[in-house]
N, C-alpha and C positions, 0 to 999 in steps of 0.2 A: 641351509644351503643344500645338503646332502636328499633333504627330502625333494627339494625343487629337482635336482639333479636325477634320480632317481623316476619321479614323474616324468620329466621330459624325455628319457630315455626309450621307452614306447613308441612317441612320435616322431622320431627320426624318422621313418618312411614317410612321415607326411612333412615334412619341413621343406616349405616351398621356396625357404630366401635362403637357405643353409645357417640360418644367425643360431640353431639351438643347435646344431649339429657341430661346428665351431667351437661354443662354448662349451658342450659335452667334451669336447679332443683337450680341451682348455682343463677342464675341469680334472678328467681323467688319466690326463698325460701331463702332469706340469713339469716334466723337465724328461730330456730325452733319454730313449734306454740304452741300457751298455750293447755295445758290439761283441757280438754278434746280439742280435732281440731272443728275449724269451720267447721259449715255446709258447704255444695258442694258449695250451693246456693251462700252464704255469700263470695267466695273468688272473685278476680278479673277475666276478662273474660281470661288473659293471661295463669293464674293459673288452671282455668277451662280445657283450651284448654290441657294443656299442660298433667293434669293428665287426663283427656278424650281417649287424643291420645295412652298415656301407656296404659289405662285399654282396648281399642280398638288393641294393639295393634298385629301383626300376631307371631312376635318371641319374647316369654318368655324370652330367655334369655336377650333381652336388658332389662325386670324388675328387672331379677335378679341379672345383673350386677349395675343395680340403686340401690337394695335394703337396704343397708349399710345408704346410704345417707338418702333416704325416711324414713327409719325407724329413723336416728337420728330429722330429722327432726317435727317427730311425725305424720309423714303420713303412712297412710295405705305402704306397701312395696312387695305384692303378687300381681298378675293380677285379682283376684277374689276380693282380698280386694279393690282393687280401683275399679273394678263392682262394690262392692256392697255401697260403699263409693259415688261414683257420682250417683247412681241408676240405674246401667244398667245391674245389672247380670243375666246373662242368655241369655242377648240379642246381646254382642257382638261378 
């Protein structure tokens, strides 16, 4: 499973229905983080990649069909909040 996981990770920028993108948050996040969330820095590099790719990513709307989950999960859930959550606003 980890290696499917891992493959799939890549093509989050091309994920046209959100279905691997989803199951990557699925995968990555199986239960929500303490409050306040760890730092960017602090998560693993899969967890990295993965909100990296969303807050990079070209169509909003695969955020905001994520956003339900992200936000239960206690992650940022807007594409500016994850800019500004990995440190990249402004620049993606």
């Amino acid at each position: 499973m980890r290696e499917a996981l891992d493959a799939c990770l890549p093509r989050i920028v091309w994920d046209s229905s959100g279905l691997r993108t989803r199951k990557a948050i699925q995968e990555l996040f199986p239960a929500p983080l303490p409050h306040p969330a760890p730092r960017y820095a602090d998560l693993t590099a899969a967890q990295q990649q993965l909100l990296g790719d969303l807050a990079g990513h070209r169509h909003a709307w695969l955020i905001r069909l994520s956003a339900d989950r992200l936000r239960d999960l206690g992650l940022p859930h807007t594409q500016e909040a994850l800019q500004s959550y990995i440190g990249t606003h402004g620049t993606a």
